[in-house]
C-alpha positions as CSV (number, residue, x, y, z in Angstrom):
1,X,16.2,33.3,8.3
2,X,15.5,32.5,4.8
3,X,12.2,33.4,3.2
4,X,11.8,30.2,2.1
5,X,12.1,28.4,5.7
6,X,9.1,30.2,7.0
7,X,6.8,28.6,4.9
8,X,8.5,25.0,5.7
9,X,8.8,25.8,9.8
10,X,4.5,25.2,10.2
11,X,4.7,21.8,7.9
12,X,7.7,20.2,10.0
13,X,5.8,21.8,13.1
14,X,2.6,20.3,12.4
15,X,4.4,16.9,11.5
16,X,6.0,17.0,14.8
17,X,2.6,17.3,16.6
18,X,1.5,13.8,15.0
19,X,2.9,12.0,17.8
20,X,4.9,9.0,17.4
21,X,5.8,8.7,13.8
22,X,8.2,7.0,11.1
23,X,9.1,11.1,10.9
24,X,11.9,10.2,14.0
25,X,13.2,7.1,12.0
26,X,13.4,8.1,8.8
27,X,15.7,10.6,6.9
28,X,13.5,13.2,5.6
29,X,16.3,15.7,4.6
30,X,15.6,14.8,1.3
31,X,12.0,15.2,1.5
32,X,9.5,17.7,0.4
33,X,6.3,18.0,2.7
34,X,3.9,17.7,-0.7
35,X,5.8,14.4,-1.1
36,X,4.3,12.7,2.1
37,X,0.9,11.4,1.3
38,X,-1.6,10.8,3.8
39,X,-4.3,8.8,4.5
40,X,-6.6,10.3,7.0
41,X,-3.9,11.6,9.3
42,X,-1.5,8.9,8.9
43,X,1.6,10.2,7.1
44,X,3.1,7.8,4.6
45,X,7.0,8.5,3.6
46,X,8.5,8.2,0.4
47,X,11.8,6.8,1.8
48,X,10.4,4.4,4.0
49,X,9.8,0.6,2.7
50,X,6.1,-0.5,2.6
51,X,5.9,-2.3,6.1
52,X,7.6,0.7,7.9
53,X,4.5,2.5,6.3
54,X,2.4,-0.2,7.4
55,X,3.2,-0.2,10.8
56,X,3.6,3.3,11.3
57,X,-0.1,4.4,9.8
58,X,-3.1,3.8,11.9
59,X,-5.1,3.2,9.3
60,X,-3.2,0.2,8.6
61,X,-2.9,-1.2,12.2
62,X,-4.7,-4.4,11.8
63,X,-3.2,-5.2,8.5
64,X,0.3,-4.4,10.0
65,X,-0.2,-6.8,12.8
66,X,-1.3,-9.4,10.5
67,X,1.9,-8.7,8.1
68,X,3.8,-9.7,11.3
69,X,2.0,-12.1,12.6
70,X,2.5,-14.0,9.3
71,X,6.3,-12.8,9.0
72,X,5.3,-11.2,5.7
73,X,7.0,-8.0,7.2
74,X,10.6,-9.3,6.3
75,X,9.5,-9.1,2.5
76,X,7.4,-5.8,2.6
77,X,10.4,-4.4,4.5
78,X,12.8,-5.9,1.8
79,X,14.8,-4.4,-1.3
80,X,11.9,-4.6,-3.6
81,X,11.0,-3.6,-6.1
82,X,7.3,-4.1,-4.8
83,X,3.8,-3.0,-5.2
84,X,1.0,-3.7,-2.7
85,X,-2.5,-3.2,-2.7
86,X,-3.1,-2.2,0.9
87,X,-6.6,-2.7,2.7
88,X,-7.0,-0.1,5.5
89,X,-8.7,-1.7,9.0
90,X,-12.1,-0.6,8.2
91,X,-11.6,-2.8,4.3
92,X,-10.6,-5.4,6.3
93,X,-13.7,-5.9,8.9
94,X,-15.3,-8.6,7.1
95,X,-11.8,-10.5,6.5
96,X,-12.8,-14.1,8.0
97,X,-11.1,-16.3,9.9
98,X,-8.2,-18.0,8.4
99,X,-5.5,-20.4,9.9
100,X,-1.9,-18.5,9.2
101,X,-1.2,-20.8,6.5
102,X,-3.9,-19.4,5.0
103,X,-3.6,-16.1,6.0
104,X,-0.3,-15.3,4.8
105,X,-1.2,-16.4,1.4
106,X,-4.3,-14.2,1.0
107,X,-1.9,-10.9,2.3
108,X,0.5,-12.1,0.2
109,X,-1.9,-12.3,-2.8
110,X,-2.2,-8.3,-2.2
111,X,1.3,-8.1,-3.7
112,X,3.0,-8.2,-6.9
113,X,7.2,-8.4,-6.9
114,X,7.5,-5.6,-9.3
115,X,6.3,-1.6,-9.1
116,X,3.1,-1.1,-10.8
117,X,2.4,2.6,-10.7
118,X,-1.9,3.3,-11.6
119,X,-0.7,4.4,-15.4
120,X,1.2,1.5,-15.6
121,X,-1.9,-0.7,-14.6
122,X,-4.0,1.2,-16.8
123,X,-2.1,0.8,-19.7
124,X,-1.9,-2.6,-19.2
125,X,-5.6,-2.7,-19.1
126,X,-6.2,-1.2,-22.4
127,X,-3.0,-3.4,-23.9
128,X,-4.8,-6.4,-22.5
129,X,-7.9,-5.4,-24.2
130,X,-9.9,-4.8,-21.1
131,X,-8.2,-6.4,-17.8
132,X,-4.3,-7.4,-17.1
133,X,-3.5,-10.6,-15.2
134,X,-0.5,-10.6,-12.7
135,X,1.3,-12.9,-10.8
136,X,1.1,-12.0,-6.8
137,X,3.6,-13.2,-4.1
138,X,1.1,-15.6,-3.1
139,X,1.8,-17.5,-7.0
140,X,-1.7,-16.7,-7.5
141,X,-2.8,-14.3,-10.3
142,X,-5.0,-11.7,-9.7
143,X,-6.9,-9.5,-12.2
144,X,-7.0,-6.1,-12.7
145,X,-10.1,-3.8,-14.9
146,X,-11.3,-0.4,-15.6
147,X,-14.4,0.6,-14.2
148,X,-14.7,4.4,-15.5
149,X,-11.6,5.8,-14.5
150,X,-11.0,3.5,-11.3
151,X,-9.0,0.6,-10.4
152,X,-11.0,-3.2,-9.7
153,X,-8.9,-5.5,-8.6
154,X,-10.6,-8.9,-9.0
155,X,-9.9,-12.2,-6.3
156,X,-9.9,-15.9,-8.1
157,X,-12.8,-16.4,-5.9
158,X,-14.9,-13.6,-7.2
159,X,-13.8,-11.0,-4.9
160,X,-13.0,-7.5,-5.7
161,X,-11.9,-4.5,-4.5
162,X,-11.2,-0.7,-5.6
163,X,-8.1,1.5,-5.6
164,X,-9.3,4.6,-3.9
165,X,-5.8,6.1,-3.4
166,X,-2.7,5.2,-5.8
167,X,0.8,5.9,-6.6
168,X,1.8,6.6,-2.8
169,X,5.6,5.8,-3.1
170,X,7.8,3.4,-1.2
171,X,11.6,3.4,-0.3
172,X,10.9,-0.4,-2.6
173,X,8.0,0.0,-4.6
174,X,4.3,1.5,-4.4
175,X,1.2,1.2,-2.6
176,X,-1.9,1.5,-3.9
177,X,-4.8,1.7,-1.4
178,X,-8.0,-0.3,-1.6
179,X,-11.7,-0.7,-0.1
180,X,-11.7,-3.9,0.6
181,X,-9.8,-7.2,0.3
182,X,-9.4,-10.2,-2.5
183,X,-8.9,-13.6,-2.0
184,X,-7.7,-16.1,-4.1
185,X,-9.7,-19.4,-4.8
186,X,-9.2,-22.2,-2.5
């Protein structure tokens, strides 16, 4: 054996041991272990679209069966290019009650039809001389700031939320992961 497999063997070992995973369904020949992020032990894969990801991570069970439930999954499982700003369950505890009308429109407002990487969205603070305005699937804009070095992302109804985990790459774009959820007026 190769000295170099050794030190691979306990990585695709321990990723074996996670149970039911996206690890069966998705090609990871391709795939270095330090490119899988996770998010408390959810593994997220590079080459798998954003609501494979989504349904696939615990953390994100609730918002994955509200993605469905609002057939929102067809996009995030799309071509993309696509960058979402994805609320794990415990961000979304205080999400109220919404009709699905309504509901799809607010996930939808946690997306942007382009990939938007943290430097990118920095950058475009600073060249926006403070905060960067972008259009969301939803048609509504949504505002992004600086506070210190992190992230706000900023509802039309006075929401906000923070990245607390960025540039975790997608098979069609980039999630970036955030404590809480926006909202866009009305």
């Amino acid at each position: 054996m190769k000295p170099g497999l050794l030190a691979i063997a306990p990585v695709a070992l321990g990723l074996a041991a996670c149970g039911p995973s996206l690890g069966d369904d998705v090609n990871l020949e391709n795939v270095a272990p330090t490119d899988i992020a996770w998010i408390g032990e959810s593994p997220v894969y590079p080459n798998a679209t954003i609501a494979q990801n989504l349904a696939s991570a615990p953390a994100f069970a609730r918002l994955a069966m509200l993605v469905e439930r609002t057939d929102l999954a067809a996009v995030l499982d799309g071509e993309g290019p696509l960058t979402i700003f994805a609320p794990t369950d415990a961000a979304l505890a205080d999400l109220p009650a919404h009709t699905d009308e309504a509901l799809r429109r607010t996930l939808a407002y946690h997306a942007i039809a382009e990939r938007i990487t943290a430097a990118d969205l920095a950058a475009r603070i600073v060249e926006g001389g403070g905060s960067y305005r972008a259009q969301t699937l939803a048609g509504a804009m949504l505002t992004f700031r600086m506070d210190g070095e992190t992230v706000v992302l900023s509802g039309s109804d006075g929401s906000s939320a923070r990245v607390t985990m960025a540039d975790l790459a997608q098979a069609n774009g980039v999630m970036h992961v955030i404590d809480g959820f926006v909202m866009p007026a009305g």
